[in-house]
N, C-alpha and C positions, 0 to 999 in steps of 0.2 A: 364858678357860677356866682352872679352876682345875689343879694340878697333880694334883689325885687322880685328876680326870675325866681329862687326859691318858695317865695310870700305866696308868688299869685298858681306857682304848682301843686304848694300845698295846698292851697285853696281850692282850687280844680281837684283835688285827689278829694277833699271832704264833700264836693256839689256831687261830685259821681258818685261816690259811696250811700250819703244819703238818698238820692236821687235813684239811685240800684233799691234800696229799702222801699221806698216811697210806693216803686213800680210795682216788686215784689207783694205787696202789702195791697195795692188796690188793682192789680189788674191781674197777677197770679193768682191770689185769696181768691179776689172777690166775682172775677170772668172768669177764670179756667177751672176753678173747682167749686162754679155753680152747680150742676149737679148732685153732686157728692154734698155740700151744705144743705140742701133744699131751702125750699122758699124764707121761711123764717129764719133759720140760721143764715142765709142769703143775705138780706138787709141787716141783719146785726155784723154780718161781715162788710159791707158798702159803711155802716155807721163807723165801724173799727178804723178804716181804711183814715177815715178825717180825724180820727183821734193820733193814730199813726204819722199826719201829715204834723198836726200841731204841734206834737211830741219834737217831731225832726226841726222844726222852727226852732225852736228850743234850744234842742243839740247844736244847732248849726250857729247859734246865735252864742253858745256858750265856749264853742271851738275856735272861732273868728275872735272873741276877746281874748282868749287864751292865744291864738296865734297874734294878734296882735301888740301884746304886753312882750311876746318874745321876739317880735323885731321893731320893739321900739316905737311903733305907730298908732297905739293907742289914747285916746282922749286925756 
């Protein structure tokens, strides 16, 4: 397997994984164990959720330089 096809697999395996986080964190959290939160715990779980989202910008932005420095394509 050539190194592109590696680049851009790795790359899909971190968009999935984050993006598994992402789901878990505002639609698990914040929809399926609305009840169980009640109303106030509710919205600090919706507000979590966009903290969570920032968070993975982050990650994903720190994973991509990192995978980039290791096949060479970086700035």
């Amino acid at each position: 397997m050539n190194d592109r096809k590696k680049y851009w697999r790795t790359n899909l395996r971190y968009l999935l994984i984050l993006l598994a986080i992402w789901f878990i964190a505002s639609y698990g959290l914040g929809i399926l164990l609305k009840n169980q939160l009640g109303l106030i715990s509710f919205w600090f779980a919706q507000q979590g959720s966009i903290y969570v989202f920032v968070v993975l910008i982050f990650v994903y932005v720190y994973l991509m330089n990192k995978l980039d420095k290791q096949y060479g394509v970086d700035e």
